[in-house]
C-alpha positions in Angstrom: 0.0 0.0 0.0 1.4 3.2 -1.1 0.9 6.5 1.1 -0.8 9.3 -0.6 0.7 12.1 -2.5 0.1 15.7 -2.2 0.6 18.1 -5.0 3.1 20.7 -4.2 4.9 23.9 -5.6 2.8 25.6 -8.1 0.4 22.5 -8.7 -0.8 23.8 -5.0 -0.5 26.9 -4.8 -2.6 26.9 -8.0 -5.3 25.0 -7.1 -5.2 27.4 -3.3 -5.7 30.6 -5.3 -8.4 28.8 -7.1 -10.4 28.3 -3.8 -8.8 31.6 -2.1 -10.2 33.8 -5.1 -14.2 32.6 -4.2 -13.1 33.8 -1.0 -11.5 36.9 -1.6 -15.0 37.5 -3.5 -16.9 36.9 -0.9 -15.1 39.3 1.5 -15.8 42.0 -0.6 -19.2 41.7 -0.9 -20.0 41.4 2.5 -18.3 43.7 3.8 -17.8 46.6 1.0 -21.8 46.5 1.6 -21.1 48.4 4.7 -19.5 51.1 3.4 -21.6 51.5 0.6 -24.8 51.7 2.5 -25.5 55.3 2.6 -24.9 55.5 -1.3 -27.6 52.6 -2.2 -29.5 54.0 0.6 -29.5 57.5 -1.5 -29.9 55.6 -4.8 -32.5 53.6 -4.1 -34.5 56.4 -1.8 -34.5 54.8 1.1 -33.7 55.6 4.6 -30.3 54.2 6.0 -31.8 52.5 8.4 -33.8 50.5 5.8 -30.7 50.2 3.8 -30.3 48.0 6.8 -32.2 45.6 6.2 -29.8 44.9 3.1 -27.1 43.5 4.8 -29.0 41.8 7.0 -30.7 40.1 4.1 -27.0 39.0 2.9 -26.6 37.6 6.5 -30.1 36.0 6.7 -28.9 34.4 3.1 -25.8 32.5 4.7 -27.4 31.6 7.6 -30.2 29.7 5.4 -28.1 29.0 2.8 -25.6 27.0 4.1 -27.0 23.8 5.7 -29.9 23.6 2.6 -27.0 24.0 0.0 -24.8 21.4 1.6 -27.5 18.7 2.1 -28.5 19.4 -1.6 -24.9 18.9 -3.3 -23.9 16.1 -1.0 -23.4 13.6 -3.9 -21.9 16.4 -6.1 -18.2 16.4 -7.1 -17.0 19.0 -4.8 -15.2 20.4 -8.0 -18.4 20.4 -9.3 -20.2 21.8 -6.6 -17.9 24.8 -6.0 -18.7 25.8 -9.5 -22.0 26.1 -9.1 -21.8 27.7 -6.1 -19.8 30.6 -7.4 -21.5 30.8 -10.4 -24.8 31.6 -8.5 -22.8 34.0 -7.0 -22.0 35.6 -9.5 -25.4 35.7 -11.2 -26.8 37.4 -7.8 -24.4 39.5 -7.5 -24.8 41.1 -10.8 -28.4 41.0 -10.3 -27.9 43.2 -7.4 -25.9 45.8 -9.2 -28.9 46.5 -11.7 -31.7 46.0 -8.6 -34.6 49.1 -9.7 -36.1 49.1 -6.4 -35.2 48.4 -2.4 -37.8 45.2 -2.7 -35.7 44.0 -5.1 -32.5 44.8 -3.9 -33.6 43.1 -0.7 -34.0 39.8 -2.6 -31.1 39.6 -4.7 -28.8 40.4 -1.4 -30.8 37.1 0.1 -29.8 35.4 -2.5 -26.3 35.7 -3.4 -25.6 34.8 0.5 -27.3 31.4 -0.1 -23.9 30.2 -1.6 -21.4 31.7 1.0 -21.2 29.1 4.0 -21.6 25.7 1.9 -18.8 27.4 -0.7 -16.3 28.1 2.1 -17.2 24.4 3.9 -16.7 22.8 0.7 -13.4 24.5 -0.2 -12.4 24.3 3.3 -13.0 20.4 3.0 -10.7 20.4 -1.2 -8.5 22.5 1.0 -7.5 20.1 3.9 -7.4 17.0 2.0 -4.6 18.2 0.1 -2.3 18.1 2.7 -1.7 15.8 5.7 -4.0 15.8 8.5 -1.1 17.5 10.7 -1.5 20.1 8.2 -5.4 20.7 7.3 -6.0 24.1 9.2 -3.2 26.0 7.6 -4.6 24.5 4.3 -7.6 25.8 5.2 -6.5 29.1 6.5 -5.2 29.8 2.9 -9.0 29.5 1.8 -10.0 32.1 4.5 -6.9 34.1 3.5 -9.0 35.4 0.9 -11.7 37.0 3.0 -9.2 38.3 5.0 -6.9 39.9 2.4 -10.4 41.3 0.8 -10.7 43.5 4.5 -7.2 45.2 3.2 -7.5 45.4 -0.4 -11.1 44.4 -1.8 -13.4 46.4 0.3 -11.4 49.3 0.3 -11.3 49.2 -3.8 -15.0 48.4 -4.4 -15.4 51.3 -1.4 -13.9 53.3 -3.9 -15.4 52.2 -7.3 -19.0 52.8 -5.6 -17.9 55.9 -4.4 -16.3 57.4 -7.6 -18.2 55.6 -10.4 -21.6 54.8 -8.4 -23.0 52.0 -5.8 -23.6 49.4 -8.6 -20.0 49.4 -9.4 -19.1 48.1 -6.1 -21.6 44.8 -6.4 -20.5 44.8 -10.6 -16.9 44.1 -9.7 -17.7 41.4 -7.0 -19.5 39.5 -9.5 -16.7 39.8 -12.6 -14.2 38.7 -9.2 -17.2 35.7 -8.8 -17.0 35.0 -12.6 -13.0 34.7 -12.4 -13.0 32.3 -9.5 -15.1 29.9 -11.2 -13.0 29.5 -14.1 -9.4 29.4 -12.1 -11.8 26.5 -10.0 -12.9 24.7 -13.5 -9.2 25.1 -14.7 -7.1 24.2 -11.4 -9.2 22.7 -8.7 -9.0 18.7 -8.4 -11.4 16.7 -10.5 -12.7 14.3 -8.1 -15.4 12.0 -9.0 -19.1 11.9 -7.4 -19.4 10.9 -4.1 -22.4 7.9 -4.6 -22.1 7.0 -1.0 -23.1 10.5 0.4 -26.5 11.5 0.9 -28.8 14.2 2.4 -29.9 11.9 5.3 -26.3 11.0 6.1 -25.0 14.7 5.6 -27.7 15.7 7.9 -26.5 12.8 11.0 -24.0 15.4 11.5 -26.8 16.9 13.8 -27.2 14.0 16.0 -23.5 14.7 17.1 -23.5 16.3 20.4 -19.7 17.7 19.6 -20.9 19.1 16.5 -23.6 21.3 18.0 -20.8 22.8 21.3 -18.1 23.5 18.1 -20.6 25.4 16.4 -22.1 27.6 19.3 -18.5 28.7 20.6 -18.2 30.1 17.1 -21.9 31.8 17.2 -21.0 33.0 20.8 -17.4 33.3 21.0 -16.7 34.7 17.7 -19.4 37.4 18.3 -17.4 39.3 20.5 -14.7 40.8 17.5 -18.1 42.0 15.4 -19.6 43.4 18.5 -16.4 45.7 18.7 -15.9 46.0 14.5 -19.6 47.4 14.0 -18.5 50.2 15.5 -15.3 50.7 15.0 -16.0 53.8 12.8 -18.6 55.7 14.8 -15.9 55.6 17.9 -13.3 57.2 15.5 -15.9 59.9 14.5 -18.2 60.6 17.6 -15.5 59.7 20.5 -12.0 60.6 19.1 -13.2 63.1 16.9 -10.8 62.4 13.9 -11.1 62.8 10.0 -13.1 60.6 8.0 -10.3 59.6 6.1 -9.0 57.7 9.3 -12.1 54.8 9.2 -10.4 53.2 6.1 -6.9 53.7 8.1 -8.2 51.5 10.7 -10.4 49.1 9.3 -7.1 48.0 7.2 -5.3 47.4 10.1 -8.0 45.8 11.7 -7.9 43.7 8.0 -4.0 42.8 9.0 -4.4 41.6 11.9 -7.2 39.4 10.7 -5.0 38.0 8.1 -1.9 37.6 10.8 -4.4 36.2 13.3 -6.0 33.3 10.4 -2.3 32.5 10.1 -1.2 31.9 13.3 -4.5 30.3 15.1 -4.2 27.8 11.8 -0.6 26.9 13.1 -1.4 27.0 16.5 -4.6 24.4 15.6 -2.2 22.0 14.0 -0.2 21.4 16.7 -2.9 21.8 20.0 -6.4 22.0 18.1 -8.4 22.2 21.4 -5.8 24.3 23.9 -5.4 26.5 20.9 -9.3 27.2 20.9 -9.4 27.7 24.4 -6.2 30.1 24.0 -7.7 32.2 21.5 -11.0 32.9 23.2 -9.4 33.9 26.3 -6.6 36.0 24.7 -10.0 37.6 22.7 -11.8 38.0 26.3 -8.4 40.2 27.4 -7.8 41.8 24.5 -11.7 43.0 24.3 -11.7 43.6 28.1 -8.7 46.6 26.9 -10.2 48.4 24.1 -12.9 50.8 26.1 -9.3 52.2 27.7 -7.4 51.8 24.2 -10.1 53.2 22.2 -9.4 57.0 24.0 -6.1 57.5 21.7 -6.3 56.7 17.8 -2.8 55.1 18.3 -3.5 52.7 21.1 -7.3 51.9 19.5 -5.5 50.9 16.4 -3.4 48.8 18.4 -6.2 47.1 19.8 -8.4 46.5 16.9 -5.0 44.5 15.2 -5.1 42.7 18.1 -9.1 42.1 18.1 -9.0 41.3 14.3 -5.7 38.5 15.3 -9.0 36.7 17.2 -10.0 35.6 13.4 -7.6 32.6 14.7 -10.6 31.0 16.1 -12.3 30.4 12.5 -9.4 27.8 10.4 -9.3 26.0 14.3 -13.3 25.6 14.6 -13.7 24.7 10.8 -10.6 21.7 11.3 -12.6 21.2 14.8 -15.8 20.4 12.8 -13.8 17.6 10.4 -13.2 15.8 13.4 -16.5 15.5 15.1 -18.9 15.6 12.4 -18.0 11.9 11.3 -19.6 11.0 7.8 -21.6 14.5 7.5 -18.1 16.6 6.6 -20.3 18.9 4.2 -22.8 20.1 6.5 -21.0 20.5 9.1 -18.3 22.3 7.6 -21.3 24.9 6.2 -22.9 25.3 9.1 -19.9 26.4 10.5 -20.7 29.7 8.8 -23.8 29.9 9.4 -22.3 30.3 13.2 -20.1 32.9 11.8 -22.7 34.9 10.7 -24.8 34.1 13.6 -22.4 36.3 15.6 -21.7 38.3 13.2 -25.6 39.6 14.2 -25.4 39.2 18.0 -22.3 40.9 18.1 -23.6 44.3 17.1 -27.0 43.5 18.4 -26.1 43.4 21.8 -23.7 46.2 21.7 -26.4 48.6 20.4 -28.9 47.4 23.3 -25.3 48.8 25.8 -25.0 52.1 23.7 -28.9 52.4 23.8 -28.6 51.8 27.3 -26.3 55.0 28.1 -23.0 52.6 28.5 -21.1 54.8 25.4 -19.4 53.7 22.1 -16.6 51.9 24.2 -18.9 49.5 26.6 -19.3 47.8 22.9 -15.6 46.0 24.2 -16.8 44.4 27.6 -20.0 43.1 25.4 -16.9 41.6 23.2 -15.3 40.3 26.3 -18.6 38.4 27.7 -18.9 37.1 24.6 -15.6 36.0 24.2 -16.1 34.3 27.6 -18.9 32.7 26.7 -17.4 31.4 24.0 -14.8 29.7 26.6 -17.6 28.3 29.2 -18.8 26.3 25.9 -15.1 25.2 25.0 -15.2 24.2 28.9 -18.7 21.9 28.4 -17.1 20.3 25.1 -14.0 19.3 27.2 -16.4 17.8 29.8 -18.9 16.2 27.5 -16.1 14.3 25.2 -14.3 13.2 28.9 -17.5 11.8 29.8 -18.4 10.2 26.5 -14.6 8.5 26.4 -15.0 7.2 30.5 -17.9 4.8 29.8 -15.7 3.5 27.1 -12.9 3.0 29.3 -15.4 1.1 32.3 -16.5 -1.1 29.2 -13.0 -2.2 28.3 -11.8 -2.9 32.2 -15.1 -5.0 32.7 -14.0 -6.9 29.5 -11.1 -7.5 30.9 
């Protein structure tokens, strides 16, 4: 029996900007939406508030999407599938540059998020069996690295595009960045066969795992506490340090480094100490969050800490290689749903730090709603750590009786 080869050199790193480009598509979009809201909002005649409502539709989209996308395409090459994916992706997102109306607008935003979890699961999955399993959440980190390189580069240039040229530019150019990932993905990615023995009902036995369901709430918990700090990031710059507006993009591209160092290093880290790294992550997140309302009085120190809050994106390559472990024969589904988490705090995040600003607690209380978050996020690491002990010492009482 032979051991299996890898491809390496530019045979990899090929087929990783295949799958990194859907990414770095995807980053843009959903968060280039932000910055463009007050120009659809003005386009479209509506309110910003209502304008709103057009992210959240994006978010809504992933949420939904990804758990009914990967039961659906469970017998699909994954090859295959991610072409699909992106293509409908692309459609959307053109869709959305030429919307006539908010109503329409809305739709179009649901729908291109249906493809975003089940495309990053499924590339995250091509991803980490192209390398050994000592290596899978580095290869996967390289699949995130494009969303995380899109918070430096992409969002700022569709930012600008819309700005200059008009809103619909900056949803055009994520679609003609959609339409070039699927073909470096038709060109490069591996052609693997169908997968006969997969099926919807076994994707969805993934649910049944109790390991599956504690992985997936630290990320909707734990991970909200870095969005309940980024939401509003910008109106602390404005409202509590009083700088230019020219600063917001300063800082949101640092925040986008130390996102990019952060998916780096929590991918090493997971590697070597999957769980301890988890657990370190979180409670380096619950400090670091527990900092900013004192950092976030001096533009130099604030930017500090939002590196160092965006370097907590370590905790997304560690959950996803998490997930491959405990979801058994439903790698797919739970590899989506792992975004659906994402995007899951990605709401409660900001949610709860508006119900603290409403409250009178200021712009800055948003970083102890991080930190409790963050904590949270830990207390569930903690009950995964004591469910798996308990389900391994029956197994061990079984084996002495044997004996």
């Amino acid at each position: 029996m032979t051991d299996k080869t890898y491809p390496t050199g530019l045979t990899y790193f090929l087929i990783m900007l295949a799958l990194g480009m859907g990414g770095f598509a995807i980053g843009t979009t959903e968060f280039a939406a932000m910055s463009l809201l007050p120009y659809f909002a003005d386009g479209l005649d509506i309110s910003e508030p209502t304008a709103g409502h057009v992210i959240s539709a994006y978010a809504l989209g992933v949420v939904v999407g990804a758990p009914i996308l990967a039961v659906w395409g469970a017998r699909l090459s994954r090859r295959v599938f991610l072409i699909i994916l992106m293509a409908a992706f692309a459609v959307f997102n053109l869709l959305s540059a030429f919307s006539p109306d908010y109503h329409t607008m809305l739709a179009f935003r649901f729908l291109a998020g249906l493809p975003h979890g089940a495309y990053f699961g499924v590339a995250s999955l091509v991803a980490a069996s192209l390398v050994p399993s000592n290596k899978r959440a580095q290869a996967v980190s390289l699949v995130f690295m494009g969303l995380t390189i899109a918070t430096i580069v992409g969002v700022p240039a569709a930012s600008w595009l819309g700005q200059s040229f008009g809103w619909r530019w900056g949803f055009a150019i994520v679609g003609a960045l959609a339409v070039l990932s699927v073909t470096l993905i038709y060109i490069f990615a591996p052609r693997d066969p169908p997968r006969p023995e997969a099926s919807p009902l076994k994707e969805l036995t993934a649910l049944k795992h109790k390991q599956v369901w504690l992985t997936l709430l630290m990320g909707a918990i734990g991970f909200g506490g870095m969005f309940a700090v980024y939401a509003y990031v910008s109106s602390v710059l404005l409202q509590v340090l009083d700088t230019p507006e020219w600063t917001i993009l300063l800082v949101l591209a640092v925040f986008g480094c130390g996102i990019t160092v952060g998916n780096l290093t929590g991918a090493w880290l997971a590697d070597k100490f999957l769980m301890p790294a988890i657990a370190a992550i979180l409670l380096w997140s619950t400090a670091i969050l527990l900092i900013y309302p004192t950092a976030a009085q001096n533009i130099w120190t604030l930017s500090i800490c939002v590196f160092l809050v965006g370097g907590t994106n370590g905790l997304s390559p560690a959950l996803q290689t998490r997930l491959m472990d405990v979801a058994a024969d439903a790698q797919t589904l739970a590899a989506a749903l792992n975004h659906s988490a994402f995007n899951t705090a990605n709401a409660l995040g900001p949610f709860l730090s508006g119900l603290a600003i409403t409250a009178g607690f200021g712009l800055t209380s948003t970083g102890y709603v991080g930190a409790a978050l963050a904590f949270g996020g830990f207390l569930i690491w903690c009950l995964a750590m004591l469910d798996k002990k308990n389900e391994s010492a029956p197994a061990s009482d079984n084996a002495v009786a044997q004996a």
